[in-house]
Structure formats: structure tokens, C-alpha cells
N, CA, C and O atoms as CSV, one atom per row, in Angstrom:
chain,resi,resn,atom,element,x,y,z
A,1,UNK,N,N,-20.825,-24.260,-1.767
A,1,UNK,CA,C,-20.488,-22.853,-1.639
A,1,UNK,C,C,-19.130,-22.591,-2.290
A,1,UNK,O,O,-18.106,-23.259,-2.141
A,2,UNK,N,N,-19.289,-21.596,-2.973
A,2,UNK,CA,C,-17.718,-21.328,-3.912
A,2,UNK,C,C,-16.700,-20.816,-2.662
A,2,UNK,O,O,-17.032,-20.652,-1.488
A,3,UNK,N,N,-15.457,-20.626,-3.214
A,3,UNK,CA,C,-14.481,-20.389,-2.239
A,3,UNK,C,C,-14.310,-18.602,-2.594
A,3,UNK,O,O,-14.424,-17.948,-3.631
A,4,UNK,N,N,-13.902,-18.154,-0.799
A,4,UNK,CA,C,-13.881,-16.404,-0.991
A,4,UNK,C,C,-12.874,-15.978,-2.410
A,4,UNK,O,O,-12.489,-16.761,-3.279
A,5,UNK,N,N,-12.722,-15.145,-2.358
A,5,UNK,CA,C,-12.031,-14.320,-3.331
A,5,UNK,C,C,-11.290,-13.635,-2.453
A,5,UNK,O,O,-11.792,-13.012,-1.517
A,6,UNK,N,N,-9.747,-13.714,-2.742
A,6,UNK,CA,C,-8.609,-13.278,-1.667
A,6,UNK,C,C,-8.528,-12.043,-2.059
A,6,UNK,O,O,-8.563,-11.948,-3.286
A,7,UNK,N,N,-8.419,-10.905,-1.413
A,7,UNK,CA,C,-8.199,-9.558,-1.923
A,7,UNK,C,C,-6.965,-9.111,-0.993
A,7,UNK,O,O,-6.885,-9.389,0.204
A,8,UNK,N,N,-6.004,-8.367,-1.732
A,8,UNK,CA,C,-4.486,-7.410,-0.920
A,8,UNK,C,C,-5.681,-6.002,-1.646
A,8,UNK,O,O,-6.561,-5.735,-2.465
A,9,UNK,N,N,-4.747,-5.467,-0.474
A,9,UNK,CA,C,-5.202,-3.750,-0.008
A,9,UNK,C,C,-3.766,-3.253,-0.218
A,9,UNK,O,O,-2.707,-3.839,0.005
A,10,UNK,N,N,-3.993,-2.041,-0.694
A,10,UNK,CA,C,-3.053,-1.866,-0.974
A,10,UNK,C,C,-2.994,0.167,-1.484
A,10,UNK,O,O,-3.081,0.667,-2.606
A,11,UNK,N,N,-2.809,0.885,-0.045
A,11,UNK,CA,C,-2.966,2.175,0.017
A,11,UNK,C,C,-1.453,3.184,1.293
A,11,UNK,O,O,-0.846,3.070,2.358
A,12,UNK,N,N,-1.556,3.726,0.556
A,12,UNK,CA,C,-0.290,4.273,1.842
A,12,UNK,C,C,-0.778,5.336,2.797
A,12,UNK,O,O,-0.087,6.061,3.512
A,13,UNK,N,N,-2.373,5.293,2.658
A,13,UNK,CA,C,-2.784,5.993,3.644
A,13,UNK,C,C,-3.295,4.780,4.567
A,13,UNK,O,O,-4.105,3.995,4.073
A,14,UNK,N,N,-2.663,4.516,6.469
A,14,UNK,CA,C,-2.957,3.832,7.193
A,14,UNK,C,C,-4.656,3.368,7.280
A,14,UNK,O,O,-5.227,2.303,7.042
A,15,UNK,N,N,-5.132,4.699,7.734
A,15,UNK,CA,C,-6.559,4.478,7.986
A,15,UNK,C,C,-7.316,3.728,7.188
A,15,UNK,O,O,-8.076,2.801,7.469
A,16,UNK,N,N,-6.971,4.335,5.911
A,16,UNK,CA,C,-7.825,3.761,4.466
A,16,UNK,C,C,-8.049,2.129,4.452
A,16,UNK,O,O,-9.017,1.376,4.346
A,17,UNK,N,N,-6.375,1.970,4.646
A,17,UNK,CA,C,-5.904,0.682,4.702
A,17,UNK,C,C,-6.793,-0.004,5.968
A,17,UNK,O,O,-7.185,-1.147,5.731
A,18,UNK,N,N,-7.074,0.434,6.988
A,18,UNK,CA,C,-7.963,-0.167,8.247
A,18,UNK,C,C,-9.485,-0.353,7.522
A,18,UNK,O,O,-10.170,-1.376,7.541
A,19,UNK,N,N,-9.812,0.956,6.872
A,19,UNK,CA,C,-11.362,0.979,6.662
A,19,UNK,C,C,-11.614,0.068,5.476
A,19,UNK,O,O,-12.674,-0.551,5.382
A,20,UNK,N,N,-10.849,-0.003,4.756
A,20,UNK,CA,C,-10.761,-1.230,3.738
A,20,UNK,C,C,-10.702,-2.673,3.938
A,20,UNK,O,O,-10.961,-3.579,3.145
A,21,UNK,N,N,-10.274,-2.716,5.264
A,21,UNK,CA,C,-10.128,-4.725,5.656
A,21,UNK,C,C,-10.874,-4.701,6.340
A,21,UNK,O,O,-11.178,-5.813,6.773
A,22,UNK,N,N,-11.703,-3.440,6.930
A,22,UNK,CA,C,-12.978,-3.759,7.427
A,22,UNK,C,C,-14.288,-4.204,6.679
A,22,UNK,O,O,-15.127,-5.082,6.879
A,23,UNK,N,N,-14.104,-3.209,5.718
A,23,UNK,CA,C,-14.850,-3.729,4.732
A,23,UNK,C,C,-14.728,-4.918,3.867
A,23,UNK,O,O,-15.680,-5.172,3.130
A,24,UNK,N,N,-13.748,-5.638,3.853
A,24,UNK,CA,C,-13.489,-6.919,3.223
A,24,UNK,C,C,-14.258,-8.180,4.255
A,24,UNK,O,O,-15.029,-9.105,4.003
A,25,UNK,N,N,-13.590,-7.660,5.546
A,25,UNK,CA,C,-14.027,-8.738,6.319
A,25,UNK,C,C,-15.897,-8.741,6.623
A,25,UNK,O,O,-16.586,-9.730,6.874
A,26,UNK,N,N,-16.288,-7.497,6.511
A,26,UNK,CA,C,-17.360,-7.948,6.809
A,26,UNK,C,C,-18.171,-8.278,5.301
A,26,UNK,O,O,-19.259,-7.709,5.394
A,27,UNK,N,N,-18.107,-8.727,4.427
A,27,UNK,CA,C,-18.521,-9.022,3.233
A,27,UNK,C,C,-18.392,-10.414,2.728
A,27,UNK,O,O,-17.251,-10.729,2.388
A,28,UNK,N,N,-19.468,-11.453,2.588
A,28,UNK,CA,C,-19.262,-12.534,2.508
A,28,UNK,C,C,-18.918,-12.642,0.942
A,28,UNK,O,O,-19.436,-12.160,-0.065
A,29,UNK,N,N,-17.665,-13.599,1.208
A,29,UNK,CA,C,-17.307,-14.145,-0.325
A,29,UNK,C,C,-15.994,-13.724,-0.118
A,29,UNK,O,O,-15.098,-14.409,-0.612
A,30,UNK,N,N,-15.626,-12.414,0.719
A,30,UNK,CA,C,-14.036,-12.056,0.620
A,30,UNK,C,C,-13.350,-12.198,1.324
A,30,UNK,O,O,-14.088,-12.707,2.168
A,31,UNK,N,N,-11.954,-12.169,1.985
A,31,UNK,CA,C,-11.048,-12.821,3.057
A,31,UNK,C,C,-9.914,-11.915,2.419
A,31,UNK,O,O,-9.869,-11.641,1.220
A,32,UNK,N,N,-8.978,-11.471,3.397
A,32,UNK,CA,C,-7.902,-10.269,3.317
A,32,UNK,C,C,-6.792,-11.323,2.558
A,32,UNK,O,O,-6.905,-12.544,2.456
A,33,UNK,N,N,-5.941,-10.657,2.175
A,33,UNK,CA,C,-4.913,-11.622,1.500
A,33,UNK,C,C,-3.838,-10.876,1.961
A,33,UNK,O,O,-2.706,-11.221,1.624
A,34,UNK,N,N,-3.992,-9.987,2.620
A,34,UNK,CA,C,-2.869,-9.148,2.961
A,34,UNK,C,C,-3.695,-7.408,2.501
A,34,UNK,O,O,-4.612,-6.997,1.791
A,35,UNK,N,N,-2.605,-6.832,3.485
A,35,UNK,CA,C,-3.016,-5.111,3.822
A,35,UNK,C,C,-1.353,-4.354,3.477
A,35,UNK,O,O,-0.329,-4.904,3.881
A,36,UNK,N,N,-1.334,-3.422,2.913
A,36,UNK,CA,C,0.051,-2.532,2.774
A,36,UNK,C,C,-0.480,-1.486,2.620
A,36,UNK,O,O,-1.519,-1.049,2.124
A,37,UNK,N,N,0.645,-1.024,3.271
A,37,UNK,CA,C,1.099,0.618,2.719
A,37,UNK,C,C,2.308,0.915,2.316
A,37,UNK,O,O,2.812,2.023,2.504
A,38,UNK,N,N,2.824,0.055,1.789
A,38,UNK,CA,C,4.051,0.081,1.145
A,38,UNK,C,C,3.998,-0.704,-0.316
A,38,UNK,O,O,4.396,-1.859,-0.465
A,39,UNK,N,N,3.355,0.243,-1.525
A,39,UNK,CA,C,3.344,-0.685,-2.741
A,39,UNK,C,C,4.636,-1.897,-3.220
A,39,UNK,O,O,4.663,-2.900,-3.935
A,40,UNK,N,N,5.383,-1.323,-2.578
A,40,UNK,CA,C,6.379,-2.575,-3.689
A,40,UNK,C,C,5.976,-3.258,-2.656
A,40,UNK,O,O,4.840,-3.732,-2.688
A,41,UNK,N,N,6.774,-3.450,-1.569
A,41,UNK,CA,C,5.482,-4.956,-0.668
A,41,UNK,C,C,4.545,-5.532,-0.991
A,41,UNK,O,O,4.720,-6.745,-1.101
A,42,UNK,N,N,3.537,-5.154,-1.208
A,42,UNK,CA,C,2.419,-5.583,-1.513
A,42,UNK,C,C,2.659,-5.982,-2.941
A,42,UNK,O,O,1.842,-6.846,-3.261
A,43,UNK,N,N,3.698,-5.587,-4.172
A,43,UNK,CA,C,3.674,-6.317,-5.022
A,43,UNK,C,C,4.338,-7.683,-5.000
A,43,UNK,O,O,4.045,-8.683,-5.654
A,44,UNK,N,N,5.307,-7.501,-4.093
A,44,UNK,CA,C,5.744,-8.566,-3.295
A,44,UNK,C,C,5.252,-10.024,-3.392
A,44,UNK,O,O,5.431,-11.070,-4.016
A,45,UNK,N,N,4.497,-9.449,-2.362
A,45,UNK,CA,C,3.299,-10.530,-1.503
A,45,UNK,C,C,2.382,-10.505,-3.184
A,45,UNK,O,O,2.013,-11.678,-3.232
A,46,UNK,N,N,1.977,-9.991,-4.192
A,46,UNK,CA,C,1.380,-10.381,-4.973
A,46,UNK,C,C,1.748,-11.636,-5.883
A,46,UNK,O,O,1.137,-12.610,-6.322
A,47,UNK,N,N,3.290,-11.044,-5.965
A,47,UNK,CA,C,3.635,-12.223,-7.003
A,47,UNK,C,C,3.630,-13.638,-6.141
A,47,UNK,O,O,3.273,-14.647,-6.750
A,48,UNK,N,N,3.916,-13.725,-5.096
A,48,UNK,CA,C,4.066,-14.781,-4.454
A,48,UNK,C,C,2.188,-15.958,-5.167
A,48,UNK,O,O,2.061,-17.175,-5.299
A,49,UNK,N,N,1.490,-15.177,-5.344
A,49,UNK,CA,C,0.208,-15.965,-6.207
A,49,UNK,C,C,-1.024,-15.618,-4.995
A,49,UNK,O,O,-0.877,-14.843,-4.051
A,50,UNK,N,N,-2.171,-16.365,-5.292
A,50,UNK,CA,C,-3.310,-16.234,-4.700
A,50,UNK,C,C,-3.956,-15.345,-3.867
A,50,UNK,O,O,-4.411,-15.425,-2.726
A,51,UNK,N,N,-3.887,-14.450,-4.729
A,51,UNK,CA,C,-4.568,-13.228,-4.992
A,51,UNK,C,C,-5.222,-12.994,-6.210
A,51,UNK,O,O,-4.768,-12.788,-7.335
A,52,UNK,N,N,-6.721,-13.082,-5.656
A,52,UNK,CA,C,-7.918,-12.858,-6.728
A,52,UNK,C,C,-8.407,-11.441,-7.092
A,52,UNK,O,O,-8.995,-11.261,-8.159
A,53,UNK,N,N,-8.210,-10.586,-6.361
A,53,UNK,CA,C,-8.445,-9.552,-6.569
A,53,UNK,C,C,-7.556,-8.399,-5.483
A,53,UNK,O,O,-7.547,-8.519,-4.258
A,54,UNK,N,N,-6.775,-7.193,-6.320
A,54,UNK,CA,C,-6.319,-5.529,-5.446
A,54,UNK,C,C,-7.236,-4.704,-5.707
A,54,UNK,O,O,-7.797,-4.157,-6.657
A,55,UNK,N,N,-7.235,-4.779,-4.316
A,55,UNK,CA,C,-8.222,-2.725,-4.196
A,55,UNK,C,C,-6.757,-2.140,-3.765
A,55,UNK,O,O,-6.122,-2.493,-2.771
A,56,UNK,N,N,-6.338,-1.105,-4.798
A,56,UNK,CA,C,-5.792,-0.129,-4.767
A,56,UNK,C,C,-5.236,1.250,-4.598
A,56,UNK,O,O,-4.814,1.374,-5.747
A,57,UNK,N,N,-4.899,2.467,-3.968
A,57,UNK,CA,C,-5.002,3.469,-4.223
A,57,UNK,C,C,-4.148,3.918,-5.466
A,57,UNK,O,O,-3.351,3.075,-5.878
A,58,UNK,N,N,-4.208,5.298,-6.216
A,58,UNK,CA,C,-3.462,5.684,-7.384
A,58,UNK,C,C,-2.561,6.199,-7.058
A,58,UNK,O,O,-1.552,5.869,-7.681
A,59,UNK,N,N,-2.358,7.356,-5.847
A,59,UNK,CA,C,-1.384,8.288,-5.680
A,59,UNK,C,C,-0.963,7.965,-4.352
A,59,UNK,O,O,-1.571,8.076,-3.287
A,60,UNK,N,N,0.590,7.399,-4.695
A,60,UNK,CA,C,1.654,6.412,-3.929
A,60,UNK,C,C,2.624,6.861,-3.981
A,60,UNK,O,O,3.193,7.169,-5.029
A,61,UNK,N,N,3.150,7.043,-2.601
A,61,UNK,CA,C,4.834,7.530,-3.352
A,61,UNK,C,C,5.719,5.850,-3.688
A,61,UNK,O,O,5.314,4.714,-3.446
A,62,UNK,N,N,6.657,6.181,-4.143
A,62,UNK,CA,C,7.330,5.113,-4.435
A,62,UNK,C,C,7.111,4.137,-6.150
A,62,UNK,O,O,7.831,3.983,-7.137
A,63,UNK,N,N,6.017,3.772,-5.834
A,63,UNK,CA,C,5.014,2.844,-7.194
A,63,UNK,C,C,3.762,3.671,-6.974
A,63,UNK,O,O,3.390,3.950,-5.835
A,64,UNK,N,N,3.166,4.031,-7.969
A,64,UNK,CA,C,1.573,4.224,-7.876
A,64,UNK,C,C,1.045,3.204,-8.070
A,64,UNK,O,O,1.691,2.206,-8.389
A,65,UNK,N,N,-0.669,3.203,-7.879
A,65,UNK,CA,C,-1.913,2.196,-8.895
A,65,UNK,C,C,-1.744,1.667,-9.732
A,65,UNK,O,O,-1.813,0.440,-9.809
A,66,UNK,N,N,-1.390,2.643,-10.877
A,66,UNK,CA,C,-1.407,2.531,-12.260
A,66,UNK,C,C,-0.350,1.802,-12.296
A,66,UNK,O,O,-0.529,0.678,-12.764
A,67,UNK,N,N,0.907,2.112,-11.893
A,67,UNK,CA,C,2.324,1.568,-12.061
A,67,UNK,C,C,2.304,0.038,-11.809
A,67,UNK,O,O,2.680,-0.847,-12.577
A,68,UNK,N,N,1.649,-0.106,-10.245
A,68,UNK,CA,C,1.214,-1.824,-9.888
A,68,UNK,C,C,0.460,-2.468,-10.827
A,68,UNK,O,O,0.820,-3.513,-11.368
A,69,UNK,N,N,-0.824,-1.762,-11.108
A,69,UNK,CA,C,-1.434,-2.351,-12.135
A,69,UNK,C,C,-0.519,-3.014,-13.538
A,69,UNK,O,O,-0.531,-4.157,-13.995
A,70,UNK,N,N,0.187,-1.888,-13.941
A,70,UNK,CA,C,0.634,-2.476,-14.669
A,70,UNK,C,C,1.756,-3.869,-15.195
A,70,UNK,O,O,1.655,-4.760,-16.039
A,71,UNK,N,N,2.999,-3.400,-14.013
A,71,UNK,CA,C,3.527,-4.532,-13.255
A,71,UNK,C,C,3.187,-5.426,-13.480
A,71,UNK,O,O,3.565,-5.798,-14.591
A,72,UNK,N,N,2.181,-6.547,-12.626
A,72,UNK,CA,C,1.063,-7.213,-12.090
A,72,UNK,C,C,0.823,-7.723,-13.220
A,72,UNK,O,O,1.624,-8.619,-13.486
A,73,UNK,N,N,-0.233,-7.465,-14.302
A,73,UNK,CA,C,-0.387,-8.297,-15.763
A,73,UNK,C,C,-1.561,-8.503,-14.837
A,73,UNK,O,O,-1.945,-8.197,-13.708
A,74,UNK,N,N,-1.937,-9.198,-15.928
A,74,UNK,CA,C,-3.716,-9.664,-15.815
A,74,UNK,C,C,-3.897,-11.042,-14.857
A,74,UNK,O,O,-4.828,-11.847,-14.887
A,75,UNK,N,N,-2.544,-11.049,-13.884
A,75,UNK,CA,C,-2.946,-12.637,-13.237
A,75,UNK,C,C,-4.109,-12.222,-12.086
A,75,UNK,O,O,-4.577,-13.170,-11.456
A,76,UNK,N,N,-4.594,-10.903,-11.777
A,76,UNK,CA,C,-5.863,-10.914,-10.728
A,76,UNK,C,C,-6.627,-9.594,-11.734
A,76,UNK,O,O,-6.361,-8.967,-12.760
A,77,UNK,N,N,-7.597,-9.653,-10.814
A,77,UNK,CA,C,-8.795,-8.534,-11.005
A,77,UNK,C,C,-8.142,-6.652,-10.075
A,77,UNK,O,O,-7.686,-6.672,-8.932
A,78,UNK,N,N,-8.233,-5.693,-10.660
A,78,UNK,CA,C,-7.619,-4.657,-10.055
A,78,UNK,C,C,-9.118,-4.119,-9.791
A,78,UNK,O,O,-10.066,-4.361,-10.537
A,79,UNK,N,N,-9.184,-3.271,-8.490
A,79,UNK,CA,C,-10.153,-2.041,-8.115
A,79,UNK,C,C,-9.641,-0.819,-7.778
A,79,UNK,O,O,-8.938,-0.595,-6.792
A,80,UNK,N,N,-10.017,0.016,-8.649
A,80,UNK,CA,C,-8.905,1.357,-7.783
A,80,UNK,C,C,-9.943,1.892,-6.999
A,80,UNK,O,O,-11.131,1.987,-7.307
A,81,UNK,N,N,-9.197,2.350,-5.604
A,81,UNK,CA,C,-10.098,2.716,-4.978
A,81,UNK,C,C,-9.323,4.255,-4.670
A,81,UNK,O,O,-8.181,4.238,-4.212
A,82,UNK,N,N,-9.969,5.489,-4.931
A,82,UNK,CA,C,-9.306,6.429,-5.450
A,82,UNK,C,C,-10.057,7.615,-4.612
A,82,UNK,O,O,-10.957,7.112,-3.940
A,83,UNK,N,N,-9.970,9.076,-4.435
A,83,UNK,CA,C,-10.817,10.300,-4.430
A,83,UNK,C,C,-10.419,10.908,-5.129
A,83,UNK,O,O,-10.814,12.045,-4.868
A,84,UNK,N,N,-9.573,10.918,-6.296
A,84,UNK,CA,C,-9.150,11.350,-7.512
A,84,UNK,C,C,-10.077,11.039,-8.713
A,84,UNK,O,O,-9.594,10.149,-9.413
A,85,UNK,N,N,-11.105,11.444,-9.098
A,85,UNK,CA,C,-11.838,10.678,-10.258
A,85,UNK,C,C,-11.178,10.940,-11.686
A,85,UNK,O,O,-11.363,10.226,-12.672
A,86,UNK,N,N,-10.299,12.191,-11.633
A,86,UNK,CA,C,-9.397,12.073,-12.949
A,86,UNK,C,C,-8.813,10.851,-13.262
A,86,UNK,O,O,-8.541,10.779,-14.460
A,87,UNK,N,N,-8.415,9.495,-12.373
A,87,UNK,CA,C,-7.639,8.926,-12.752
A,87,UNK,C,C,-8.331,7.831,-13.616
A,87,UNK,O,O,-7.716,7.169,-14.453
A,88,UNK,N,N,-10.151,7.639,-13.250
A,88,UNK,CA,C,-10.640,6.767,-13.735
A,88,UNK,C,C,-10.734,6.235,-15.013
A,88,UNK,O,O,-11.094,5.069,-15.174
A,89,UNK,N,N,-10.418,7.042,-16.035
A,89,UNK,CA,C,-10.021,6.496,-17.323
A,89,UNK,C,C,-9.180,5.730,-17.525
A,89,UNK,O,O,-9.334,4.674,-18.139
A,90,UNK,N,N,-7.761,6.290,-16.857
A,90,UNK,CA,C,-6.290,5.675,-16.862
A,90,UNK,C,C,-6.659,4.255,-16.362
A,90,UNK,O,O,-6.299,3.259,-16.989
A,91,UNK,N,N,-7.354,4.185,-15.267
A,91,UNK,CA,C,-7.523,2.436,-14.743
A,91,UNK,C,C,-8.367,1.697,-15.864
A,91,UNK,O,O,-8.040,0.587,-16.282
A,92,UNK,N,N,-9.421,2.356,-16.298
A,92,UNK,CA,C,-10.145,1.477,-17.506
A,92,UNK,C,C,-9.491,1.434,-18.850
A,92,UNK,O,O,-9.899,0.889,-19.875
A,93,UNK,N,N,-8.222,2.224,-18.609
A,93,UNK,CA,C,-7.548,1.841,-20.180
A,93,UNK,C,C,-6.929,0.366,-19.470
A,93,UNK,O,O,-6.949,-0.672,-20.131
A,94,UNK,N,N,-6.582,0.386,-18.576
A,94,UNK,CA,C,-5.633,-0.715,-17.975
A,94,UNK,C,C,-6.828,-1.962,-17.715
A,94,UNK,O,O,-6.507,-3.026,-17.185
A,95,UNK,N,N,-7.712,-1.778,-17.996
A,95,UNK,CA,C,-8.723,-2.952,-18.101
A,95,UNK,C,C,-9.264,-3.523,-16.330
A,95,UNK,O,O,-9.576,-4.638,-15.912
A,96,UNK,N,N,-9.190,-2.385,-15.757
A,96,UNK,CA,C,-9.176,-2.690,-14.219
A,96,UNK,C,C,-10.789,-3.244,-13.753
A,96,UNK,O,O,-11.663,-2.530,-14.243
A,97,UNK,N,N,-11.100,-3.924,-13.244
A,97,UNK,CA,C,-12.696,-4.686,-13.091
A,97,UNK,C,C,-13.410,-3.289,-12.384
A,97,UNK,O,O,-14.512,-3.054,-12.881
A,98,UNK,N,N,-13.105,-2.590,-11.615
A,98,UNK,CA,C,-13.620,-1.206,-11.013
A,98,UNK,C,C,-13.084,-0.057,-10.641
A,98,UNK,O,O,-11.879,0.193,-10.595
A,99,UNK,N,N,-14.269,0.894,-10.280
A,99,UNK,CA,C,-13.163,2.143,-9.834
A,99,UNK,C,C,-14.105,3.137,-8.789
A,99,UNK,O,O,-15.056,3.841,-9.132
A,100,UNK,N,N,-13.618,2.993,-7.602
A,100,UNK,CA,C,-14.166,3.242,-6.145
A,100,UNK,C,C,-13.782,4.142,-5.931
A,100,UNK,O,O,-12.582,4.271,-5.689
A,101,UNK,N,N,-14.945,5.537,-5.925
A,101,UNK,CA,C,-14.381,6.792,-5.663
A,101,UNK,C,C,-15.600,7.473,-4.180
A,101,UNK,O,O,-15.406,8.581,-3.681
């Protein structure tokens, strides 16, 4: 059996952030790597390594999506997870693996 795929969450809306590690945890293959609502934290905890994949939100105060994304470099897989669908281009210019609206 392959090993999960670590995913950080990473939204500054609380709830989102709950309904999102719910959904990680109940999904075989994935395991939380960490939860924020505070983007630079969570970029934090990114660089620190092993992290396979961010589900993201775009509109952050402080750092956005896009901004982390970019940051970050191609060492994981990005998902924006958004209710903004304007932004979905901007993440596929950034080469992001999905975009969860």
C-alpha cells in the first residue's frame, strides 16, 4: 500500500478550515499535515518539508492563494479551494493540480 499524501489546509475562514480536515480525514490515501488560518503560518509549517499537497483559499488577508502559491515553488501539488471562480485561471497559470469551487 503506497503511503498517504500529507495535505496543509490552509483558509482564514475557521469553519472551512474544520470542513476541510474533515474531509481529508475521511478519505483514504490522505492525512492532515496541518490546518491554518493564518497564511504566513502555514507557509511556515510548509517550508519546514513534507507536504505533498495545499488545499488553499485565494482571498486572505495578509498573503493570498496565489501569493502562497507562488512563494512555495513547485516543491508540492496546490488545490485552490475557492467560491470565487474568477480566480481559476490565475491558479492554472500558476500550474496548480486543481481548482475546488
Amino acid at each position: 500500500m503506497a503511503e498517504p499524501l500529507t495535505c496543509l489546509i490552509v483558509d482564514d475562514e475557521p469553519l472551512a478550515v474544520e470542513l476541510l480536515v474533515g474531509y481529508v480525514d475521511r478519505t483514504p490515501g490522505l492525512v492532515a499535515g496541518g490546518a491554518f488560518t493564518d497564511p504566513i503560518a502555514a507557509f511556515r509549517r510548509l517550508e519546514q518539508g513534507g507536504i505533498d499537497v495545499v488545499l488553499t483559499d485565494i482571498r486572505m488577508p495578509e498573503l493570498s492563494g496565489l501569493q502562497l502559491i507562488k512563494l512555495a515553488g513547485p516543491r508540492c501539488a496546490f488545490i485552490i479551494v475557492s467560491a470565487h471562480p474568477e480566480h481559476a485561471i490565475d491558479g492554472f497559470e500558476l500550474d496548480v493540480a486543481d481548482y475546488l469551487q
